[in-house]
C-alpha positions as CSV (number, residue, x, y, z in Angstrom):
1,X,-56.2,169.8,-85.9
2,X,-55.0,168.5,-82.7
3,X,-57.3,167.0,-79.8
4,X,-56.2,166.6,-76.2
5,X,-57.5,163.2,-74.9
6,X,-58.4,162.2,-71.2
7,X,-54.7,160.5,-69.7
8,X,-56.8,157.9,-68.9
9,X,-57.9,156.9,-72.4
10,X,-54.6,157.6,-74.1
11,X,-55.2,154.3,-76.1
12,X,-58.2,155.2,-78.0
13,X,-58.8,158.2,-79.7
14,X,-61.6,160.4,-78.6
15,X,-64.8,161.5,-80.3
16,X,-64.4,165.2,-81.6
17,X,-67.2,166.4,-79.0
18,X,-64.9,164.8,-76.0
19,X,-61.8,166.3,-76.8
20,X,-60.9,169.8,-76.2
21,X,-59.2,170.2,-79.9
22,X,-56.5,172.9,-80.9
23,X,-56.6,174.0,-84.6
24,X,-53.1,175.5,-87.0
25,X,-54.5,176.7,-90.2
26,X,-51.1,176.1,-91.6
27,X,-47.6,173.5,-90.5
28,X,-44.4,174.6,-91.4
29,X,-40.7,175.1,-89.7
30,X,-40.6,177.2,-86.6
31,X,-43.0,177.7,-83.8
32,X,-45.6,179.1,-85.7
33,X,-48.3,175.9,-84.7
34,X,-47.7,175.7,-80.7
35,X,-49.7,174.3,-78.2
36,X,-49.2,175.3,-74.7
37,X,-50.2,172.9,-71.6
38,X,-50.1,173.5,-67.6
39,X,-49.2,170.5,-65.3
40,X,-50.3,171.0,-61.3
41,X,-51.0,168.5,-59.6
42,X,-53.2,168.0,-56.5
43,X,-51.8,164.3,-55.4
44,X,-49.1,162.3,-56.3
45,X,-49.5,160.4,-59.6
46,X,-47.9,158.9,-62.6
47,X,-48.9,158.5,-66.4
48,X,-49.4,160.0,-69.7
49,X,-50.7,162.5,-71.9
50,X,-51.9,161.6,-75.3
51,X,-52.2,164.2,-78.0
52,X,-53.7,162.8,-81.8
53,X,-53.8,165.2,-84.4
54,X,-54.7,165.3,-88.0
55,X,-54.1,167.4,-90.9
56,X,-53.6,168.0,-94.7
57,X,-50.2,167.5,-96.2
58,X,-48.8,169.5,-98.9
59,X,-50.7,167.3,-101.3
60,X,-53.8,167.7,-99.7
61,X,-54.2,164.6,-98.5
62,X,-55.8,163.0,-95.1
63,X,-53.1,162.6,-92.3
64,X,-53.1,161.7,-88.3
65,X,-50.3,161.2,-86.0
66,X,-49.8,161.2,-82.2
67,X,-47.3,162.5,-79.4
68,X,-47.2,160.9,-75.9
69,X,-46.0,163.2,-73.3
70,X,-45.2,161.1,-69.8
71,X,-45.6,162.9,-66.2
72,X,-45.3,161.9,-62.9
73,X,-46.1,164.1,-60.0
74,X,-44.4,163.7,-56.0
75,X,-44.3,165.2,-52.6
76,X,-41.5,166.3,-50.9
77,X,-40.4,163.3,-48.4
78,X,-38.9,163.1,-45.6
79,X,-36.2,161.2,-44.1
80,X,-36.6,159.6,-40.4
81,X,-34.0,158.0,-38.0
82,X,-35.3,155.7,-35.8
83,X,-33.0,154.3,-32.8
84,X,-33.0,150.3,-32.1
85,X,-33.5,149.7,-29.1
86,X,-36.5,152.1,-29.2
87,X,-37.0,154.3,-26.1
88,X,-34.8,155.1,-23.8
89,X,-31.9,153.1,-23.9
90,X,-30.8,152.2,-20.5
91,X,-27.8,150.8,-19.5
92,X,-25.5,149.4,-16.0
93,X,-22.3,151.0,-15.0
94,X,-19.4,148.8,-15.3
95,X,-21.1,146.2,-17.1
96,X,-20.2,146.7,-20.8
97,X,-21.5,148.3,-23.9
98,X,-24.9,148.7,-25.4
99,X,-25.2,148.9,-28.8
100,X,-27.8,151.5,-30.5
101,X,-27.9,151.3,-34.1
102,X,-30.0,154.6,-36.1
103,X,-31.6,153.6,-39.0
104,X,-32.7,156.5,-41.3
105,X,-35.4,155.9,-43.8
106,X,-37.9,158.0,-46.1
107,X,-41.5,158.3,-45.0
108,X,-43.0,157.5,-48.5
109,X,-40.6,154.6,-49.9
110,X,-39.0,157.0,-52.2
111,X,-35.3,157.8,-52.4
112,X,-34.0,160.4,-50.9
113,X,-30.2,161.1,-51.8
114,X,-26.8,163.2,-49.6
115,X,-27.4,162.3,-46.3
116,X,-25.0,163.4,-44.1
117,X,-24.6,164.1,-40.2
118,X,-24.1,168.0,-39.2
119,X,-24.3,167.9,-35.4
120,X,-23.7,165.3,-32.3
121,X,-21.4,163.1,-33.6
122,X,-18.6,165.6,-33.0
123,X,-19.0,166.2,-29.0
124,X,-20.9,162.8,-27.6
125,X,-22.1,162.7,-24.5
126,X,-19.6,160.9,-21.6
127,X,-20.2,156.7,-22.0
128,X,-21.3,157.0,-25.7
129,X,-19.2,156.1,-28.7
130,X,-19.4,156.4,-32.5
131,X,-17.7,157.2,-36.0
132,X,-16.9,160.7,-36.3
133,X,-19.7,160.8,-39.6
134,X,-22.1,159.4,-41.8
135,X,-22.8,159.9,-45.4
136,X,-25.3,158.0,-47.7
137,X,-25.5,158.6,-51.1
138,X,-29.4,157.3,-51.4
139,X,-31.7,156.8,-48.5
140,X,-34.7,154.8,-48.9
141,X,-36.7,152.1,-47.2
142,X,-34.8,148.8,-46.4
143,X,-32.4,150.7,-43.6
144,X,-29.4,150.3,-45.6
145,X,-28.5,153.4,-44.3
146,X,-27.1,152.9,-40.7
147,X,-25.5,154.6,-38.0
148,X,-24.1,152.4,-35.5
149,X,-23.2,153.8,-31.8
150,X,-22.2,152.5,-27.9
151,X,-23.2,153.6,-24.3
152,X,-21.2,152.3,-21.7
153,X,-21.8,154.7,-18.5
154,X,-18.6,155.3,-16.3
155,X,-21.5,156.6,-13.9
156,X,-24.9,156.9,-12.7
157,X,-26.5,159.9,-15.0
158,X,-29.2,160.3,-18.0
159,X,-29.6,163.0,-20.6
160,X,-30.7,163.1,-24.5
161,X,-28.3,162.6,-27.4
162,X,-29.5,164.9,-30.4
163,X,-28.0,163.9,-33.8
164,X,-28.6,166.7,-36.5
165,X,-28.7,165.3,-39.8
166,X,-28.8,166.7,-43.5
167,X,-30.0,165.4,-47.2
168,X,-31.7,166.2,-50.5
169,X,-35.3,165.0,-50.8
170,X,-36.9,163.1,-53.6
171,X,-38.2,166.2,-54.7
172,X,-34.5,167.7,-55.0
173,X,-34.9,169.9,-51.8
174,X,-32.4,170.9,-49.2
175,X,-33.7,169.2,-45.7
176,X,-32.3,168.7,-42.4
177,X,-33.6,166.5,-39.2
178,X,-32.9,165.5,-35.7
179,X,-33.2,162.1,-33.8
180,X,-33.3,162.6,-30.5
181,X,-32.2,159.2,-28.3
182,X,-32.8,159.5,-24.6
183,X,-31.0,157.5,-22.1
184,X,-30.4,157.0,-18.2
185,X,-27.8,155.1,-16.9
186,X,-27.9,153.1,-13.5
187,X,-26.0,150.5,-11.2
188,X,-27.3,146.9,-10.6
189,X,-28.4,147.5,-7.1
190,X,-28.8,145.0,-4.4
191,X,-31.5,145.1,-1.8
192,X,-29.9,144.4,2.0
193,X,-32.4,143.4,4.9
194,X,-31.1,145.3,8.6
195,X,-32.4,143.0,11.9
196,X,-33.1,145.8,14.6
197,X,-30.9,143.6,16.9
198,X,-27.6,142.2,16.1
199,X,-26.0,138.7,16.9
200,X,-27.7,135.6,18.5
201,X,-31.6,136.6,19.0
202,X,-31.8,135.2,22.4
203,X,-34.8,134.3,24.1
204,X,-35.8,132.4,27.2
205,X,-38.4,129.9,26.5
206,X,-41.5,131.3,28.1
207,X,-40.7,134.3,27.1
208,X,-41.1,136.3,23.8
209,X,-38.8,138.8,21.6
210,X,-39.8,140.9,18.9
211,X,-37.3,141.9,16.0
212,X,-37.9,143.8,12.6
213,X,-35.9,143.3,9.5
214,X,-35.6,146.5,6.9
215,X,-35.1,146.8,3.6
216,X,-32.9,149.3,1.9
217,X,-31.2,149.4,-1.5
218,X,-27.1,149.7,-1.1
219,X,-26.9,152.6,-3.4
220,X,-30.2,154.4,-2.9
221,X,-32.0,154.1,-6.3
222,X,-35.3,152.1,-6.2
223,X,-35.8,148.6,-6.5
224,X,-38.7,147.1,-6.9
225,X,-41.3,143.7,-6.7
226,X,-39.7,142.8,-3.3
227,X,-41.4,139.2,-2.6
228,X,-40.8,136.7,0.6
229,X,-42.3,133.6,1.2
230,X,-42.9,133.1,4.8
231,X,-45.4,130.3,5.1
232,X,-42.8,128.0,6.8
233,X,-41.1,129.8,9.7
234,X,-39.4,127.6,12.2
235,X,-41.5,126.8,15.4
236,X,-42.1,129.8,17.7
237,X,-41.7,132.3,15.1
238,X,-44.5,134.3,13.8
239,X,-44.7,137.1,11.5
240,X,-46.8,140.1,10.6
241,X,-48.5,140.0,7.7
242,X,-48.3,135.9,8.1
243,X,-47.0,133.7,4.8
244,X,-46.1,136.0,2.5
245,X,-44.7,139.6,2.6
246,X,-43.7,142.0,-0.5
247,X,-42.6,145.4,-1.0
248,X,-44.2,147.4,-4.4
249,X,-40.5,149.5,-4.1
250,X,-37.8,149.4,-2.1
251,X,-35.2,152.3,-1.4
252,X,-34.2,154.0,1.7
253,X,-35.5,154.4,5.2
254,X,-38.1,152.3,6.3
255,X,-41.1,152.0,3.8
256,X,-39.8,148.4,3.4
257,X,-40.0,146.2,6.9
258,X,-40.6,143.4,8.2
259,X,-42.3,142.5,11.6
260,X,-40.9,139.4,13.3
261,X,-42.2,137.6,16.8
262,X,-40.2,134.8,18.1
263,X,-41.8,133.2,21.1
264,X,-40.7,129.9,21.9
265,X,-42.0,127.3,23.7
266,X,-39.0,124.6,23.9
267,X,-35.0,125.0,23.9
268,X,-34.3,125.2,20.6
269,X,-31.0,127.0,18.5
270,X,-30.9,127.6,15.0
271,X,-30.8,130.5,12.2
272,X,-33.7,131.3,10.3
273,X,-33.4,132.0,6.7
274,X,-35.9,134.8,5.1
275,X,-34.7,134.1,1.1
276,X,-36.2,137.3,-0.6
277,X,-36.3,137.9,-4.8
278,X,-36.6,141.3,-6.3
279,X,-36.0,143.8,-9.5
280,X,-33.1,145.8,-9.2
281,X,-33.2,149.6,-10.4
282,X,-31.5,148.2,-13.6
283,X,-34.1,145.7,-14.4
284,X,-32.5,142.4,-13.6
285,X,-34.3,139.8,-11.6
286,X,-32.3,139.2,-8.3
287,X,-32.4,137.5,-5.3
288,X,-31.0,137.9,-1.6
289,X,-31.3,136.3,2.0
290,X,-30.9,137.5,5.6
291,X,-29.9,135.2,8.4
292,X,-31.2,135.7,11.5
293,X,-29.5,133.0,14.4
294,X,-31.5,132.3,17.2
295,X,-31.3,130.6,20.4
296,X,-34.4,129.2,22.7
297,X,-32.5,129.0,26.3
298,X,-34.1,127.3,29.2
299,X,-33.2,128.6,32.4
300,X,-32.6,127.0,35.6
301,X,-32.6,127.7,39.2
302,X,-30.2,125.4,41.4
303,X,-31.1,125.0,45.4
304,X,-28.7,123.9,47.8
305,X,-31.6,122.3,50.5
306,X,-29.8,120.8,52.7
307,X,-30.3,117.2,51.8
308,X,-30.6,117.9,47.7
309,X,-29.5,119.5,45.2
310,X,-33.2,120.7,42.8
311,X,-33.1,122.0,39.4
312,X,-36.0,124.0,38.2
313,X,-36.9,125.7,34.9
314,X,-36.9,129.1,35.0
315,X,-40.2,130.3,32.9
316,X,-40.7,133.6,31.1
317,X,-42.6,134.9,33.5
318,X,-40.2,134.4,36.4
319,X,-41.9,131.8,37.9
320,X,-40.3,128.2,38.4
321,X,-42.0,124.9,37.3
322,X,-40.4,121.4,37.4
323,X,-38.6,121.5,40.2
324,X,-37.0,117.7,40.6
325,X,-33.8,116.5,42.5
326,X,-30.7,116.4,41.0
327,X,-26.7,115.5,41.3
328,X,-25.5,112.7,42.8
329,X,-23.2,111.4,45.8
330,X,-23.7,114.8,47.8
331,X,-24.8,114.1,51.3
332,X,-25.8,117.7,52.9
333,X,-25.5,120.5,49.9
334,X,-25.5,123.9,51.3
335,X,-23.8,126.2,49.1
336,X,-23.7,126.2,45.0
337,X,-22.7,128.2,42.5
338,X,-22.1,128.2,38.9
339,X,-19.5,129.0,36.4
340,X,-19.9,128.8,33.1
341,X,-22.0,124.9,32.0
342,X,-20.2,123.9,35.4
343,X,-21.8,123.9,39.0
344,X,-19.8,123.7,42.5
345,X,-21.5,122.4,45.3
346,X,-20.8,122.8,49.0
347,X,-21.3,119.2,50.7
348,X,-21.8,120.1,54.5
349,X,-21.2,116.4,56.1
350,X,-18.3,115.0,53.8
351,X,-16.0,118.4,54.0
352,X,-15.9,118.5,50.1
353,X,-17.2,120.6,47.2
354,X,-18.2,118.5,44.5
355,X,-18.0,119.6,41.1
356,X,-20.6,118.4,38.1
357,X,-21.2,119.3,34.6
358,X,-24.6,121.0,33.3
359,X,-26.7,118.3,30.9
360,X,-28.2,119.5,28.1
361,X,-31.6,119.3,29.8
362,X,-30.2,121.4,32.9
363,X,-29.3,118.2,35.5
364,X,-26.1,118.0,37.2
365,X,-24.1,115.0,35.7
366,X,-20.6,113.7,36.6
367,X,-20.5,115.1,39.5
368,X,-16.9,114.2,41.5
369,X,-15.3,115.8,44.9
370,X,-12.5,118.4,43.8
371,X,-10.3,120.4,46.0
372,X,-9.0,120.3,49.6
373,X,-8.7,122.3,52.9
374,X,-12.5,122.5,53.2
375,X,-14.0,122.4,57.0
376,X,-17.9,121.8,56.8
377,X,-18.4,124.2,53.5
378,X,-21.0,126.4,53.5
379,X,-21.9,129.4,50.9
380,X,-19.6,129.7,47.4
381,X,-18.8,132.8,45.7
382,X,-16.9,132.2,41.9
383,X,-14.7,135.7,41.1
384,X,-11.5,136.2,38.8
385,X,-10.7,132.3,38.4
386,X,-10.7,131.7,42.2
387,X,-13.8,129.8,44.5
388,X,-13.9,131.0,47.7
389,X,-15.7,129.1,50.2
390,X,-16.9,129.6,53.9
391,X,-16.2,126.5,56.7
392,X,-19.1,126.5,59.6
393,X,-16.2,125.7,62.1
394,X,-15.9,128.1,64.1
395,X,-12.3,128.2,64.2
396,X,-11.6,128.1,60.3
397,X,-10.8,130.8,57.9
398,X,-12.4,130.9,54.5
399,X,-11.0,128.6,51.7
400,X,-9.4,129.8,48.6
401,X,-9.2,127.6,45.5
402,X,-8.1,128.2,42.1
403,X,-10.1,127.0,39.2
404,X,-8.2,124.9,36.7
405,X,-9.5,124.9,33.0
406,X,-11.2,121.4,33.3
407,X,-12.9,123.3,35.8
408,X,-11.5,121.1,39.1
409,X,-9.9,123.1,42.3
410,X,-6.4,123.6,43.2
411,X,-4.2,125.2,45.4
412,X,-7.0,125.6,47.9
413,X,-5.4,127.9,51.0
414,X,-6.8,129.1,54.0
415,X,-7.1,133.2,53.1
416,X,-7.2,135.6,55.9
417,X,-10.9,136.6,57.3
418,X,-13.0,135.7,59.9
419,X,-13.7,131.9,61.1
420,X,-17.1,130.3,61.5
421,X,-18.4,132.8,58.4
422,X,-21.5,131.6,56.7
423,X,-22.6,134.1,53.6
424,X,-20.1,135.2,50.8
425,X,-19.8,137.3,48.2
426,X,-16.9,139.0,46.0
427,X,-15.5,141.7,43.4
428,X,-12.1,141.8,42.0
429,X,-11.8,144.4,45.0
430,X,-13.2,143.2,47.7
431,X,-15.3,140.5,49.6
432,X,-18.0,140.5,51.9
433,X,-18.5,137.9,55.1
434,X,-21.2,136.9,57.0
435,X,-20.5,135.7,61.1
436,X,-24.0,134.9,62.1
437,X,-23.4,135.3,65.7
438,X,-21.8,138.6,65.8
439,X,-25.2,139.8,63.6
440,X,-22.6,142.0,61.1
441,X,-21.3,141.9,57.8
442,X,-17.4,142.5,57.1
443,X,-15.6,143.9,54.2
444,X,-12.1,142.8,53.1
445,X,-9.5,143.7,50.5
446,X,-8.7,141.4,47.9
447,X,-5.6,141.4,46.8
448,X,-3.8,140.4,43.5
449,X,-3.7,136.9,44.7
450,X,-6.7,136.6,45.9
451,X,-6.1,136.3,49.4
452,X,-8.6,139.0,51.9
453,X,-7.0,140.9,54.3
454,X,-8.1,144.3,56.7
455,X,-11.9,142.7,57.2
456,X,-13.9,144.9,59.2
457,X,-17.5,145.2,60.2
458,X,-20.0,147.4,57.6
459,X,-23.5,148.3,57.5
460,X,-25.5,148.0,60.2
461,X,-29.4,146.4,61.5
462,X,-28.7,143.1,60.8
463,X,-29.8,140.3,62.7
464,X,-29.1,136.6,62.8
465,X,-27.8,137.3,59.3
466,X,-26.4,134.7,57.1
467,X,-26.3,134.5,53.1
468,X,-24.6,137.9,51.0
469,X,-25.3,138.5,47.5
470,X,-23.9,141.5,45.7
471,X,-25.7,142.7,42.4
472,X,-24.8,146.5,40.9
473,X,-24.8,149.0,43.0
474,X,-26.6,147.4,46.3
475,X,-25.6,144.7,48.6
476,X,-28.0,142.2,50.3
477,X,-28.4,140.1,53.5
478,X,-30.5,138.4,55.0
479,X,-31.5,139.2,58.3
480,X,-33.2,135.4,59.9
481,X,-34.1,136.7,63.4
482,X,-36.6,139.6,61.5
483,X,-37.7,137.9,58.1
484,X,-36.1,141.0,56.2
485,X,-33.7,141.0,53.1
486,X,-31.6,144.0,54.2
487,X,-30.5,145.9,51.3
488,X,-27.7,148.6,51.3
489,X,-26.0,150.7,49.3
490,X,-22.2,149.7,48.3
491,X,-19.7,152.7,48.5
492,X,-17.1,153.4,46.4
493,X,-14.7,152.0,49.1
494,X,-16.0,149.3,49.5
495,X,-18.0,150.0,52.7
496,X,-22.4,149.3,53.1
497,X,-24.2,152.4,53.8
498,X,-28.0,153.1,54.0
499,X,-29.5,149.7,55.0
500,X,-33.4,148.4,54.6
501,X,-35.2,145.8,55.2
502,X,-37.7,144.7,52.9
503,X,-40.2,142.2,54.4
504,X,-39.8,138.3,52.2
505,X,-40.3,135.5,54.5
506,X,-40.3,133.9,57.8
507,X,-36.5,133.1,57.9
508,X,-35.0,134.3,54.8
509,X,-31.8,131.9,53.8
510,X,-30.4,134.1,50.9
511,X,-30.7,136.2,47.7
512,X,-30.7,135.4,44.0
513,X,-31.0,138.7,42.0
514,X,-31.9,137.8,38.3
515,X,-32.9,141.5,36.7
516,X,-35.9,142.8,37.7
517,X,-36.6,139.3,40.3
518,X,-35.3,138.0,42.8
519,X,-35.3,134.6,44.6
520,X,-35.4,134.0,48.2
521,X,-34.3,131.1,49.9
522,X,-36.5,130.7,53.2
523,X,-35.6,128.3,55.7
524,X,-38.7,126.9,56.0
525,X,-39.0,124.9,52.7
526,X,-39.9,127.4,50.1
527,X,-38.7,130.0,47.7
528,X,-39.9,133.0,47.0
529,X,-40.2,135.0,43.9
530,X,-40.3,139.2,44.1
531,X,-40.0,142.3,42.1
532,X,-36.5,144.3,42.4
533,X,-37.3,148.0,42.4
534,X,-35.5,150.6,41.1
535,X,-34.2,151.5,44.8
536,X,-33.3,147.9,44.8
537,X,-36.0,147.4,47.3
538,X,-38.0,143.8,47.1
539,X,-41.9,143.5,47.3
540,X,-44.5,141.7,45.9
541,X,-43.0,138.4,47.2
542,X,-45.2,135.2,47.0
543,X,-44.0,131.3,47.0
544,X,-42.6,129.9,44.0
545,X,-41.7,126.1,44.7
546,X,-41.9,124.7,41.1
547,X,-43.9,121.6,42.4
548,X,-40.3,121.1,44.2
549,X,-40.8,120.0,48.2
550,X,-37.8,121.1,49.7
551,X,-36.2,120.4,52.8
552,X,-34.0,123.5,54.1
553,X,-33.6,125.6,51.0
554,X,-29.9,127.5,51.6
555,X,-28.1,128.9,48.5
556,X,-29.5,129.5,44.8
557,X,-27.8,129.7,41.8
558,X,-29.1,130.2,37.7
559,X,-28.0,129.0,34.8
């Protein structure tokens, strides 16, 4: 008799009432005693079956033996690649290799066996590299089996390499698998900040300018994290948001940008630095500036009055403040201009124009006597390299000097004109005389030397009328006898057309035109600031002395 025992208790025999027994009422050669047995298993397991059996031998006596009969039962695994770096494997044009290395294991520790590539390796996508196979003769845990592969992008682009792969299972079964890698390549981006004006910011002090920066990527992929510091901006600048300014992402157009005020409040020149960090669209951490030079001017007006030369500063707002007395050695100043940081005075009573340098804070230094042929000088006009300047005796020409590069006069001539003239003004073309007495205004040629010729009498209503300033497309004089500035239209020859008066001040001296203002020199100690229109007309006129007294105000200049 034979008795089939639990696996479990294959050490021990079983009690005849716990075994399921199996009974031969004879033993000999053949199959004629066989026991048949079924193996399905529901899990995976290991172990042992015990069968103990007894019987009578041909002697009739008592007998036992015992057959062990080993098992094990599996699933069918599978075998997994897995890509290192995990994800999408990203990498920068033109800055070498990165390495992916596919690992294939089995998902249950068991070994799988004739692993072999079937598909991807043959046709790989443009940047990525490899061996033309793979073939493992046993695959387990451990990742002795390996795959080792490059990207290197020659350009911007992403896609998914599939690798198709084949092997046998643990359980001896055909299988086949994919790993699928993603990847995206990219270029290291830079992130460039674009002022909305270009050059030297330049401001008046007084005054106020307001700029934005932009940020854009150079190659139109996103960056990102954009941060600025700007809790330390140089005096007069402000910004919007204040200290600190930062961009979530940053690509085209203007999503990124920066509001800037500089309003200064002192003469000041430097460049200010906005230092910037962000992430480019390839991950690295970067960093990038924009300079923005600026430059805090003070500007001044200049009066010939008669008896001194004042200096006033200019504010924003057009009005003048400071006024004080400047320049020395100059007896009776009545005409100025200047050129460049370089003023010419007209000094009247010693038959001289002196010449000084601009100081830093907008005095007159140095000044010295330069030039010759001069016969009581009155107004200056600066054009083309040459001075010209008018003589109050009645029997002398205008003078014509050349200006040397340190600025002094030479060659000063007698040119052709009118004597006893009083106002001046001149383009490369022609020049424009005042002769007080004969209440007119005269044009003349200029010619390649400089010298005026053919002067005759344009425009007309004018009165008394001494200084002539040109500026665009109008002409103006001043008209003493009627307290008018006289302005009229300058035709293409040259000649004044359409004159009117606009109404300044008592006895108007002459005409500064600086943009949309203009500054009158009245005879009777005081200047006068007024709006320009867009007909060139003056109005809203109203003192402006600066906290200057002045004696006989005569010709302005700015600087």
């Amino acid at each position: 008799m034979v008795c089939l025992m639990k696996p479990s208790d294959s050490a021990s025999r079983a009690s005849t009432d716990e075994a399921k027994c199996f009974a031969c009422s004879s033993v000999s050669t053949g199959n004629g005693c066989q026991l048949s047995l079924t193996y399905t298993p529901t899990a995976a397991a290991a172990g042992a079956v015990s069968l103990h059996y007894d019987y009578l031998d041909d002697s009739g006596a008592t007998k036992t033996g015992a057959v062990n009969i080993p098992y094990a039962a599996t699933t069918h695994d599978h075998v997994t690649g897995s890509a290192s770096p995990s994800g999408q494997i990203n990498a920068v044009v033109g800055t070498g290799a990165q390495a992916v290395t596919v690992t294939f294991n089995t998902d249950d520790g068991n070994v799988a066996s004739h692993l072999s590539m079937t598909s991807g390796l043959a046709s790989l996508p443009a940047g990525w590299t490899g061996p033309s196979g793979l073939s493992c003769t046993t695959v387990s845990t451990g990742g002795a089996c390996r795959l080792q592969l490059s990207y290197a992008p020659p350009a911007i682009g992403s896609g998914t390499l599939n690798l198709g792969y084949a092997y046998t299972d643990n359980a001896g079964a055909s299988q086949t698998g994919t790993v699928s890698i993603p990847y995206a390549s990219t270029t290291n981006d830079n992130v460039v900040g674009t002022p909305s004006l270009s050059g030297t910011l330049g401001v008046q002090v007084g005054g106020s300018q307001a700029i934005t920066v932009t940020f854009t990527t150079d190659d139109g992929n996103t960056a990102s994290q954009l941060a600025m510091d700007l809790s330390a901006l140089p005096a007069g600048w402000s910004s919007s948001p204040s200290n600190s300014f930062a961009c979530a992402n940053v690509n085209t157009g203007n999503d990124c940008q920066l509001s800037l005020l500089y309003a200064p409040t002192s003469a000041a020149m430097g460049t200010l630095m906005l230092s910037f960090s962000y992430i480019s669209n390839s991950g690295a951490t970067k960093s990038g500036s924009v300079s923005l030079p600026y430059l805090a001017s003070v500007h001044h007006l200049y009066i010939a009055d008669l008896t001194d030369v004042f200096y006033c500063t200019l504010n924003g707002d057009g009005t003048l403040s400071g006024c004080a007395v400047t320049g020395s050695g100059i007896a009776e100043p009545q005409g100025i201009a200047v050129d460049g940081d370089r003023v010419y005075v007209a000094d009247y009573a010693n038959n001289t124009i002196f010449l000084c340098a601009i100081a830093t804070d907008g005095s007159l230094a140095n000044c010295a006597s330069t030039g010759s042929n001069f016969n009581y000088p009155q107004n200056i006009a600066i054009q083309g390299g040459r001075l010209y300047v008018t003589n109050g005796l009645n029997t002398a020409t205008p003078t014509m000097c050349t200006i040397a590069n340190d600025g002094t006069l030479t060659g000063c001539v007698a040119t052709a004109g009118l004597p006893g003239t009083d106002g001046v003004a001149a383009t490369s073309s022609y020049a424009y005389l005042s002769v007080p007495g004969s209440n007119a205004v005269y044009v003349c040629a200029v010619a390649n030397d400089g010298t005026l010729s053919g002067c005759a009498a344009t425009g007309s209503g004018f009165s008394n009328d001494t200084g002539v300033t040109l500026s665009g497309a109008y002409a103006y004089i001043t008209d003493r006898d009627n307290g008018l500035v006289d302005v009229c239209s300058v035709n293409a020859n040259g000649t004044l057309s359409s004159c009117s008066g606009s109404a300044v001040s008592p006895v108007p001296e002459y005409v500064l035109i600086a943009g949309s203002r203009a500054y009158v020199a009245d005879h009777y100690d005081h200047v006068y600031l007024c709006s320009v229109g867009t007909n060139g007309g003056l109005s809203g006129c109203a003192v402006s002395d600066g906290g200057g007294s002045f004696n006989v105000p005569l010709q302005l200049a700015v600087h």
